[in-house]
C-alpha positions in Angstrom: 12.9 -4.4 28.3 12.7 -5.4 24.7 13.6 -2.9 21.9 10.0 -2.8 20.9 8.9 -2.1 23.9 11.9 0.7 24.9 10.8 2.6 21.7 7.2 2.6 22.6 8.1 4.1 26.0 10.2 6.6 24.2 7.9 7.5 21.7 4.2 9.1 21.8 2.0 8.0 19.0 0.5 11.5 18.6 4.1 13.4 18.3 5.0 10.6 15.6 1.8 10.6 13.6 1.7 14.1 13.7 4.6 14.3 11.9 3.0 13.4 9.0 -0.6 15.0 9.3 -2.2 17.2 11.4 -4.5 15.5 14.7 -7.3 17.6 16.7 -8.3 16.3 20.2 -11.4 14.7 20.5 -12.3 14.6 24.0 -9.4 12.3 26.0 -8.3 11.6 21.7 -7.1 12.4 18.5 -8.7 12.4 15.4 -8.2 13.0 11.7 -9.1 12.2 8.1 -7.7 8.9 7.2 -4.9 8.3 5.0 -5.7 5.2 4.0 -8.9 6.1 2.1 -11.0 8.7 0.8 -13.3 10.2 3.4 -15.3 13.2 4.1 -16.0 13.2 8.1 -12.8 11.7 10.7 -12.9 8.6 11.2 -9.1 7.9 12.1 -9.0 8.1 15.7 -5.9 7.7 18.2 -5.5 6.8 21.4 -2.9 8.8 23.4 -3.6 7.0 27.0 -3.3 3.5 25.3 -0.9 4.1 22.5 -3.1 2.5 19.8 -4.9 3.9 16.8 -8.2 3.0 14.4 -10.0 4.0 11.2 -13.8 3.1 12.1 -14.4 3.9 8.5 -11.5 1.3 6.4 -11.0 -0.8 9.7 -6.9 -0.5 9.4 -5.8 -0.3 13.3 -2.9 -0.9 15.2 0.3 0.3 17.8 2.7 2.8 16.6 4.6 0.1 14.6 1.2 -0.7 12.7 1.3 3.1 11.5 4.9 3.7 10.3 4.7 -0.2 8.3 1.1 1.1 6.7 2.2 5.0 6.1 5.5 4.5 5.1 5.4 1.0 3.1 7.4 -1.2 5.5 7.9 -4.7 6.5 8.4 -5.2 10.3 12.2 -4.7 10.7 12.4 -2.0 8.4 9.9 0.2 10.8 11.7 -1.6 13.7 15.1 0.3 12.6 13.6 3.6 11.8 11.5 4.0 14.9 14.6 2.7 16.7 16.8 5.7 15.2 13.9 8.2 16.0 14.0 7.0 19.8 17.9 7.1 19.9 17.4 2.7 20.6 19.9 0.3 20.0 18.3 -3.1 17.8 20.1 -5.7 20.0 19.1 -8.2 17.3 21.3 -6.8 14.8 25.1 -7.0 15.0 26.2 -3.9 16.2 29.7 -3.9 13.6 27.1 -4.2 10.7 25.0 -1.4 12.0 27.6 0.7 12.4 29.0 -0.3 9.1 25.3 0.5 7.8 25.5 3.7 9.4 28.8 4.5 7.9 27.6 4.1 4.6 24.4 6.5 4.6 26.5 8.9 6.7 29.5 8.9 3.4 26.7 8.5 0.7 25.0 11.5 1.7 28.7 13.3 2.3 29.0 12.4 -1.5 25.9 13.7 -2.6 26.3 17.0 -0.9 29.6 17.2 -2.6 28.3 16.7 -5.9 25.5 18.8 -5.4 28.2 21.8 -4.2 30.3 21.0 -7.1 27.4 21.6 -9.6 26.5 24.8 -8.5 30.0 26.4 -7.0 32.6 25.2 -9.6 33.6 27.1 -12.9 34.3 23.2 -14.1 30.4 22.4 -13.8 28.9 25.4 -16.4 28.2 22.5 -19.0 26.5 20.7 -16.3 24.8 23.6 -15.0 23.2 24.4 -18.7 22.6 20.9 -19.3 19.9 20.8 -16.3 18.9 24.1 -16.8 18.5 24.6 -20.3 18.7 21.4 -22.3 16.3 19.8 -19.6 14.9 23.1 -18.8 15.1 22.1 -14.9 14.1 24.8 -12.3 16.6 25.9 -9.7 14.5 24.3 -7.3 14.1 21.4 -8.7 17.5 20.4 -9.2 18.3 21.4 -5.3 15.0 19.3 -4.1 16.0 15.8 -6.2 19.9 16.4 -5.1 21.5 16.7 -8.8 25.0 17.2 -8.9 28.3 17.3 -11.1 31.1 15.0 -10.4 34.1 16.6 -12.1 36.2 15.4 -14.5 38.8 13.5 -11.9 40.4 10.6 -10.6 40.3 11.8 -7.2 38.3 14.6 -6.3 35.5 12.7 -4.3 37.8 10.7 -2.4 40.1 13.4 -1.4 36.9 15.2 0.2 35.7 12.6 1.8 39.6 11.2 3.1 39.3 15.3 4.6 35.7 14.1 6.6 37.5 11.2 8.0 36.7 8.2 6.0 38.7 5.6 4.5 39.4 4.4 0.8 38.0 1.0 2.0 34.5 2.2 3.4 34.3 4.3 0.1 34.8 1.2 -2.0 32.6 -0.9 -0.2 30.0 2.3 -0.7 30.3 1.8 -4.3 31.7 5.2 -5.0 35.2 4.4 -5.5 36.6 1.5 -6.9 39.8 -0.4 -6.4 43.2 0.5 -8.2 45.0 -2.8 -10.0 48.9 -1.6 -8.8 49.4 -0.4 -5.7 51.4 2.9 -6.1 49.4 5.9 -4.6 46.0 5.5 -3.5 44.5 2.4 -3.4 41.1 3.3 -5.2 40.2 6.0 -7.8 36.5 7.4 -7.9 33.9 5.4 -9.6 31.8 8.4 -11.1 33.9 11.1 -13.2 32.9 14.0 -15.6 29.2 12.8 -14.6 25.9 14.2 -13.9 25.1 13.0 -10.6 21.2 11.6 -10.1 21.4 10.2 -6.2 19.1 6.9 -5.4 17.2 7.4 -1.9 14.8 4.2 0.3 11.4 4.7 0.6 12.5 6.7 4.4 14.7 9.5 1.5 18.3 8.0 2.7 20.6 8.1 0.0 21.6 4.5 -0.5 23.6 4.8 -4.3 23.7 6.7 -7.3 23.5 6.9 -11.1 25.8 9.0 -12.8 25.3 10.0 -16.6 27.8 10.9 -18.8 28.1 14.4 -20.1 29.5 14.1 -23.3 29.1 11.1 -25.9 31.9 9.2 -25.9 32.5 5.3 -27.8 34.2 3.4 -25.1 32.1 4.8 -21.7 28.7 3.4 -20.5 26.0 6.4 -21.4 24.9 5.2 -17.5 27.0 3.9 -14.4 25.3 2.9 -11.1 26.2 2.1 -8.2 27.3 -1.8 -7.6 25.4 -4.3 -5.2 26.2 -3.1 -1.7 25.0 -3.6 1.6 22.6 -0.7 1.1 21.9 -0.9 -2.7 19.9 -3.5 -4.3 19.4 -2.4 -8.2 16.0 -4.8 -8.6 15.3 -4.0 -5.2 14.4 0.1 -5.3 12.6 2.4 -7.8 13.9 5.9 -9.0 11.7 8.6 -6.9 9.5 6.9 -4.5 10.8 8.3 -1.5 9.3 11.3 -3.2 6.1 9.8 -5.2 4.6 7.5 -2.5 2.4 10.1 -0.7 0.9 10.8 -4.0 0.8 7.1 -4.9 -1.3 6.3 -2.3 -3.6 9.5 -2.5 -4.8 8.9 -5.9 -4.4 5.1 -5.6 -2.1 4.8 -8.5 2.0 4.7 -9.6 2.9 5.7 -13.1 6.2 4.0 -13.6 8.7 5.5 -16.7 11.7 4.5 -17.8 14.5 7.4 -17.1 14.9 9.6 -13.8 14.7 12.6 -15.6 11.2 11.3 -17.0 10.6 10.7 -13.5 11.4 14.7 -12.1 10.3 16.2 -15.3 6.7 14.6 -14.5 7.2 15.7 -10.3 8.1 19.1 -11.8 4.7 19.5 -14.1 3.0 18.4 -10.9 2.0 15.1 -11.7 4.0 13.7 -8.5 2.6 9.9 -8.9 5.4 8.7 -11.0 8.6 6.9 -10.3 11.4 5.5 -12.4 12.5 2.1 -13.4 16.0 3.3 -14.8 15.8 1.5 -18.1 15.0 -2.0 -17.4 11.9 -4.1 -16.6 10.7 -4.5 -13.3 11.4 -7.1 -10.9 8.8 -9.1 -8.5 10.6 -7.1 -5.7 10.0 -3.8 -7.3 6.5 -4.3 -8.3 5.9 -5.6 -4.6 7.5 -2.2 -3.2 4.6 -0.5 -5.2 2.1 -2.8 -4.1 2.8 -1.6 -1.0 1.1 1.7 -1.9 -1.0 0.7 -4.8 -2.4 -2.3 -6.7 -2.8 0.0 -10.0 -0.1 0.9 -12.2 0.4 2.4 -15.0 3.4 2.3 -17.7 4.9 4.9 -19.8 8.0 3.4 -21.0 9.8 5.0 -24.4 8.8 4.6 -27.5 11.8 2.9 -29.3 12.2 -0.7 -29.4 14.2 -0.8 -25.9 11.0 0.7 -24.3 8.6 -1.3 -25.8 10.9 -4.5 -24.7 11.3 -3.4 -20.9 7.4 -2.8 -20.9 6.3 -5.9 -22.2 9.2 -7.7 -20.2 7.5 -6.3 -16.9 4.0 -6.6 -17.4 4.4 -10.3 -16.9 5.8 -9.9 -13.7 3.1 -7.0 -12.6 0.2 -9.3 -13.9 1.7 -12.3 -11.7 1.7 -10.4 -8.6 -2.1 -9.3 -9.0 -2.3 -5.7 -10.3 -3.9 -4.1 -12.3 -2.0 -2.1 -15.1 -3.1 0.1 -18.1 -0.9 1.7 -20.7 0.1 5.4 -21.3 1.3 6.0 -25.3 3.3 9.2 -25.7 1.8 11.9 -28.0 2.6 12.9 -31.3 4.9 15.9 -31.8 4.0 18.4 -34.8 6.2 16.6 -37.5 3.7 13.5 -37.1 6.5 11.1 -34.6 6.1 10.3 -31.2 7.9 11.8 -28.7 10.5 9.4 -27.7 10.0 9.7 -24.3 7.6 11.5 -21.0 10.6 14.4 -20.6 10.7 15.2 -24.3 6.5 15.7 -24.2 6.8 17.2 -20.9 9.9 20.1 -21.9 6.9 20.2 -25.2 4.0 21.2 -23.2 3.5 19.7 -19.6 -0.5 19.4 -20.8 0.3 16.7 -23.3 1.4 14.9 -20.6 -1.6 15.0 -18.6 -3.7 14.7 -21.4 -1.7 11.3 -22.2 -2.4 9.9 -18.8 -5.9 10.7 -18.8 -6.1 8.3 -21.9 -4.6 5.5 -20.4 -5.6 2.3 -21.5 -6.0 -1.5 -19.6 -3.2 -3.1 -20.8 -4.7 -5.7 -22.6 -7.1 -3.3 -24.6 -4.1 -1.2 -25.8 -2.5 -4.2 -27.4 -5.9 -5.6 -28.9 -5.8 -2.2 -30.3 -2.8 -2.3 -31.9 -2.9 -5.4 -33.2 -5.9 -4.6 -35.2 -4.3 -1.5 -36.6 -0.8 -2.6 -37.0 -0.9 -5.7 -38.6 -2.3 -7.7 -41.1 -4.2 -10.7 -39.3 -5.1 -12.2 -43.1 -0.7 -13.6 -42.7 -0.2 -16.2 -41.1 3.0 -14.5 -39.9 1.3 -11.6 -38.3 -1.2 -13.8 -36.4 1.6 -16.3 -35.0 3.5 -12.7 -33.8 0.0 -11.4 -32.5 -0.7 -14.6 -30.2 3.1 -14.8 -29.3 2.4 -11.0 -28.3 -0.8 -11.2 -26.4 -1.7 -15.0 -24.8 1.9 -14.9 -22.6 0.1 -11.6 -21.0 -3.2 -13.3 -20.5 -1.8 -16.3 -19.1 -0.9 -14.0 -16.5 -4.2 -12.7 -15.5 -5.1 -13.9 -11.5 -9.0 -13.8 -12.7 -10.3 -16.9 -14.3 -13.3 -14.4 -16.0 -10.9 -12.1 -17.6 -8.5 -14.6 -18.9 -11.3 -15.9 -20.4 -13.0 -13.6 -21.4 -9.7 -12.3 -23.2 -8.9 -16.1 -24.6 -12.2 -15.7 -26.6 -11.5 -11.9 -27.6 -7.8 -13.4 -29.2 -9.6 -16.7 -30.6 -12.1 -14.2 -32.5 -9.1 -11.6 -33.1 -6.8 -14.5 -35.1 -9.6 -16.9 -36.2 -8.5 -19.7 -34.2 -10.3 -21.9 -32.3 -10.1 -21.1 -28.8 -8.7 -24.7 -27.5 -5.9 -24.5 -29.6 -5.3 -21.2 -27.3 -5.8 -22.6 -24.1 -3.7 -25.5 -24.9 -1.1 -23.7 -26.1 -1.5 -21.3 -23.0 -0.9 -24.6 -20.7 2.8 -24.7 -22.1 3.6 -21.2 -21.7 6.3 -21.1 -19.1 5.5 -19.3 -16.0 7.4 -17.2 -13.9 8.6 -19.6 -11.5 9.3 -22.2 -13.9 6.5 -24.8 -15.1 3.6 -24.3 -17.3 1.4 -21.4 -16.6 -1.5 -22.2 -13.6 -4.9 -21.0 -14.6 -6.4 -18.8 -12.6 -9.2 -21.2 -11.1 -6.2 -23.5 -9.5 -4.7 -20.4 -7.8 -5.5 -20.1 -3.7 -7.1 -16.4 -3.5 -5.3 -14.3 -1.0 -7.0 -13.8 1.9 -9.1 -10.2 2.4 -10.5 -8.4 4.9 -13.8 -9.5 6.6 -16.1 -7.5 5.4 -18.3 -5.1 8.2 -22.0 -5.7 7.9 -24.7 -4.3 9.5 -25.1 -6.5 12.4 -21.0 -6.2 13.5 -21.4 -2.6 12.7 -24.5 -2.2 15.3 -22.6 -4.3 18.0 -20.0 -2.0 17.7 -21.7 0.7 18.4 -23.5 -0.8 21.1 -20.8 -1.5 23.0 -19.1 1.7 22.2 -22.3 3.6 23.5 -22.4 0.6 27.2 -18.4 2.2 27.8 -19.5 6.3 27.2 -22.8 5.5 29.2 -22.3 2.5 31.9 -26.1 3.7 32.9 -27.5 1.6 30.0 -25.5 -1.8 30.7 -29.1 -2.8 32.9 -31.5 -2.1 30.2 -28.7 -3.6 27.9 -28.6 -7.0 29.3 -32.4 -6.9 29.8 -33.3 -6.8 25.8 -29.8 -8.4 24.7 -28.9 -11.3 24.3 -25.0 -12.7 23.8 -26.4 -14.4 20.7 -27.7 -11.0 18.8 -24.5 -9.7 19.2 -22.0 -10.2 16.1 -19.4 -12.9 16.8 -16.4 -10.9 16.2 -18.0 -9.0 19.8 -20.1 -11.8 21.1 -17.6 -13.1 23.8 -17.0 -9.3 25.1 -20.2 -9.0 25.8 -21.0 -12.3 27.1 -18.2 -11.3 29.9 -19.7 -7.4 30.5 -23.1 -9.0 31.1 -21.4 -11.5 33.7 -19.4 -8.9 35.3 -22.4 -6.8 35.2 -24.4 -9.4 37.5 -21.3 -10.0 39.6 -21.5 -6.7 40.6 -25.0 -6.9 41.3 -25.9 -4.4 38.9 -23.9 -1.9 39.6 -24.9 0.8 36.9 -21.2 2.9 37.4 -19.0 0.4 36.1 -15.9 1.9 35.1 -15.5 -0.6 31.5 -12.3 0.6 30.9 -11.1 0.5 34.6 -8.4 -1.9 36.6 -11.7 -3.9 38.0 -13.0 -5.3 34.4 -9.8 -5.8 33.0 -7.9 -7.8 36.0 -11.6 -9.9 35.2 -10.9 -10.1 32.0 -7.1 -11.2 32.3 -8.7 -13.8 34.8 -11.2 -15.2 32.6 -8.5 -15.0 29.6 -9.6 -18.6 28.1 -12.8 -17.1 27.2 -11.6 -15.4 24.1 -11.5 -11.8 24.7 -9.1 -9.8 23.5 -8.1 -6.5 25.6 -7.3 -5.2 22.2 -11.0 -5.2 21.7 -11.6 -2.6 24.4 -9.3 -0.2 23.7 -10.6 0.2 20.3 -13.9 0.4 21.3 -13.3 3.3 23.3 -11.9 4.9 20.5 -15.2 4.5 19.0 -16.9 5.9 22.1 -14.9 9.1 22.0 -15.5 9.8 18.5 -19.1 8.9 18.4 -20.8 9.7 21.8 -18.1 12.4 23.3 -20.4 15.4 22.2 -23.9 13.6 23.3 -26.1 14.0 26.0 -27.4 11.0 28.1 -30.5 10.9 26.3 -29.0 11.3 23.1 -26.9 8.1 24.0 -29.6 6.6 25.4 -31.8 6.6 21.7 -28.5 5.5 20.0 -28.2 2.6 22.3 -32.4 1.8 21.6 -32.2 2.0 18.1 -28.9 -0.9 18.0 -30.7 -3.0 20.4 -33.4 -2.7 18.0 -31.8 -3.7 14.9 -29.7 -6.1 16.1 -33.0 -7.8 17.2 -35.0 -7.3 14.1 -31.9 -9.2 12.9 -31.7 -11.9 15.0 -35.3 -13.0 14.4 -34.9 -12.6 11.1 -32.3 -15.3 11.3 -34.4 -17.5 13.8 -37.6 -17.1 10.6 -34.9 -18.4 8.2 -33.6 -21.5 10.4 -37.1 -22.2 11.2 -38.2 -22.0 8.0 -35.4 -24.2 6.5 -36.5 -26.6 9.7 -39.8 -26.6 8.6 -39.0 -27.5 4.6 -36.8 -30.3 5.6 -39.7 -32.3 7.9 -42.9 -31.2 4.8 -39.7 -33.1 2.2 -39.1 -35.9 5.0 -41.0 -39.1 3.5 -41.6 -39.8 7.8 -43.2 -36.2 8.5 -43.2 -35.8 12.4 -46.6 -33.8 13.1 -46.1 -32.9 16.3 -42.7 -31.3 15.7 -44.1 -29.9 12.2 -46.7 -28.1 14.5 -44.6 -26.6 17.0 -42.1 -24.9 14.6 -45.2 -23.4 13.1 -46.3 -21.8 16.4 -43.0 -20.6 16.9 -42.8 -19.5 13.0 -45.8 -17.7 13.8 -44.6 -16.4 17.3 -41.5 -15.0 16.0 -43.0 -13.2 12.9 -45.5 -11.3 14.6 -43.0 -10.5 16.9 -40.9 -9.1 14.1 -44.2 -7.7 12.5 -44.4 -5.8 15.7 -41.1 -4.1 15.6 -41.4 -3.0 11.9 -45.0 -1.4 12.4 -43.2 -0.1 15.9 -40.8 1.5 13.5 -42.7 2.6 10.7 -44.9 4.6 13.3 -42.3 6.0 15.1 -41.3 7.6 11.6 -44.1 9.3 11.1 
């Protein structure tokens, strides 16, 4: 048995989903609002006999490993490993030594963190701390216990002597980053990395404590005002953000990340309630960063400081975000009463939380905000202040994936710094890119694939076949009026095989669709492009559509598809006919005879259409 497939058997779908929203039966199911988008009636449906789930209203579908990837953010082997550790399953793929070593790490990491978080609020040596979070920062009680702050106390050894007490050795506490190694060899070998400190600790997406930052308490010339953790098996600096283990829910509910600069911009903002916003610790964002948020959000916004540092790691990352397809706006800090700018999102927030939400509500595209302030801040009749203007704003459009807005924007800087806009495109061709190279225009890019869009005719096939598995009754009348070829091709082939099957079975009007019968035909006639898959979701689709109808209520539904996905299909057979008809009238050889058919048939097939709309309109009144 593979590891996948041990997990599955260990695992129900409904107990895992459920932990993170509530599910109500619906009939042999389970439904619920989706939390993928915004809806009003359930539409997320799950299957408990087949282990599957679908939205029928955002199309997003899948096993159990489909969910935790989508919900929690995750490529394949990252849901692999934390579905594993929920089951209690050994990954045989991954070298057991550096699991365990993995496993190690978390375990002392969050050993550390507990210890700092004790220290803070048991030891007489932590008061400073304590009023620093408390009443400089004016953190809650509760706030400082939820994000894990601690103190680590002014000592060489403190942390290790704990954590040598819990069993674990200088070596593993090196190789976690929170020690680091002695020059001579007298005493210990190691000393701790993080001293007279206030402890901030950095959690995965999953909330596993994987490093930390610690910030000095008092000024001091010769110490860093920051110290992080160093690259470790766990901790990848441009690889996690500050506070999405605790911001993604809320990312993906309102369909947007604000990203700051500092953590304690970052749980000053969860603390006024505004729990969308995650931290970037001071520097700009990496492609791996801004594709971590991507995987809850395409829009973000940034609300960096507002010295020259800020305004440098803002700029610096919107070239990145741009490249990688977002869409980002800008969120300026407020003025405080004696006419500055608050220096950064704490500062307004500890002000008066309301000029915080005020600021985000007057967010600005990206773009816009610095067309703004190049009108207002600088003189465009210098020479000197256009060459800084373009410098400032054609990198950023160069970056834009949509040939219409870089254009569009081109034309807004040629007007803005009374240039001609060639001179602008050609010197956009030289701007380096990313990757190195001159920067591609939007129009040689290869779009990225979306998602097939629904339209009426797969929508009413759907529900056709959805209605032919709650009410096998109607397959005869069904296959009477039907034909494989109304049918939308993504359920075409399905069909095809139920009508076959049907006849096999010499109209058997009981067939059990979902039964060992239809699908050992199915696995038989494999070659003909059905997907089991397709089944299984369709039944979903039965249960939540048809579970509370009666037999004639089923029985209209079913009518009223057949009849539109007919009404469709002539309208298709009109179209070709009509096309048919234009090519032999433009043909300099007209064949007659032909000419004259396909308008008999034009004929035939629009009265037959005409039919079924006056059938319809009269059935209205």
């Amino acid at each position: 048995m593979s590891p996948t497939e041990e997990i599955k058997s260990r695992l129900d779908i409904i107990d895992v989903i459920s932990e993170y929203f509530p599910l109500k039966p619906a009939g042999a199911n389970w439904r619920a609002r989706c939390p993928f988008h915004e809806e009003r009636t359930p539409s997320f449906m799950v299957s408990k006999a087949k282990q599957i789930w679908h939205c029928f209203g955002c199309g997003e579908g899948g096993d159990i490993f489909g969910f935790i990837m989508k919900q929690e953010g995750l490529e394949f082997p990252d849901a692999l490993r934390l579905l594993a550790d929920k089951a209690g399953v050994q990954i045989k793929f991954e070298d057991p030594a550096i699991r365990s070593e993995r496993q190690r790490m978390f375990n002392l990491l969050e050993a550390a963190v507990s210890f700092w978080s004790e220290v803070l609020w048991q030891e007489r040596a932590a008061e400073t701390a304590r009023r620093y979070f408390m009443e400089e920062r004016k953190l809650k009680p509760e706030t400082i216990r939820a994000w894990r702050l601690g103190y680590a106390l002014d000592s060489w050894e403190a942390l290790i002597n704990h954590l040598v007490k819990l069993g674990y050795k200088e070596e593993e506490m090196i190789k976690s980053g929170v020690a680091v190694r002695k020059m001579e060899t007298r005493g210990r070998s190691a000393y701790d990395r993080f001293r007279n400190r206030l402890m901030f600790p950095i959690a995965n997406t999953q909330g596993q404590v994987i490093g930390a930052t610690g910030r000095i308490l008092s000024a001091s010339a010769t110490e860093a005002k920051y110290v992080n953790t160093p690259e470790t098996l766990l901790y990848h600096k441009g690889q996690v953000l500050y506070g999405l283990d605790k911001a993604k829910a809320a990312i993906k509910q309102q369909n947007l990340a604000i990203v700051v600069e500092g953590n304690m911009d970052a749980i000053a903002s969860h603390e006024a309630d505004v729990a969308n916003v995650v931290a970037s610790s001071g520097t700009a964002l990496t492609v791996e960063q801004v594709r971590l948020l991507k995987r809850f959000t395409d829009n973000l916004a940034f609300a960096f400081d507002a010295d020259a540092a800020g305004e440098s790691a803002t700029w610096r990352g919107l070239a990145t975000v741009l490249s990688e397809g977002c869409q980002v706006s800008l969120i300026s800090l407020p003025l405080r009463p004696d006419g500055k700018r608050f220096k950064d999102p704490d500062e307004c927030i500890r002000a008066n939380p309301k000029l915080w939400l005020e600021a985000i509500a007057k967010a600005e595209p990206m773009l816009e905000h610095y067309f703004r302030r190049a009108a207002t801040e600088y003189d465009l009749t210098k020479l000197e202040d256009k060459q800084r203007v373009t410098k400032l704003i054609l990198p950023l459009i160069g970056r834009l994936p949509d040939q219409v807005a870089m254009s569009h924007y081109l034309k807004k800087l040629a007007n803005l710094v009374e240039v001609q806009e060639r001179y602008l495109r050609e010197a956009l061709e030289r701007q380096p890119s990313a990757g190195g190279g001159s920067v591609q225009r939007a129009a040689n890019a290869v779009p990225a694939a979306s998602a097939p869009v629904k339209d009426s005719r797969w929508a009413q096939s759907e529900r056709l076949l959805a209605g032919l598995i709650a009410a096998p009754a109607q397959m005869g009348y069904a296959a009477a009026v039907t034909t494989p070829e109304m049918i939308s091709p993504e359920y075409a082939a399905l069909y095809r095989e139920m009508v076959v099957f049907f006849t096999e079975q010499g109209g058997n009007d009981k067939i059990d669709w979902l039964g060992q019968e239809f699908a050992a035909y199915l696995n038989k006639n494999a070659a003909n492009g059905v997907s089991p898959e397709q089944l299984s979701v369709l039944a979903l689709l039965a249960d939540k559509e048809f579970s509370d109808f009666t037999p004639l209520e089923i029985e209209r539904e079913l009518l009223s598809s057949v009849n539109r996905l007919k009404r469709g299909h002539l309208r298709v057979i009109l179209q070709k006919l009509e096309n048919d008809i234009r090519s032999i009238e433009q043909s300099p050889a007209k064949d007659e005879d032909r000419l004259a058919s396909l308008f008999k048939e034009f004929q035939t097939v629009s009265a037959e259409l005409a039919k079924m709309d006056n059938n319809k309109n009269s059935n209205r009144k």
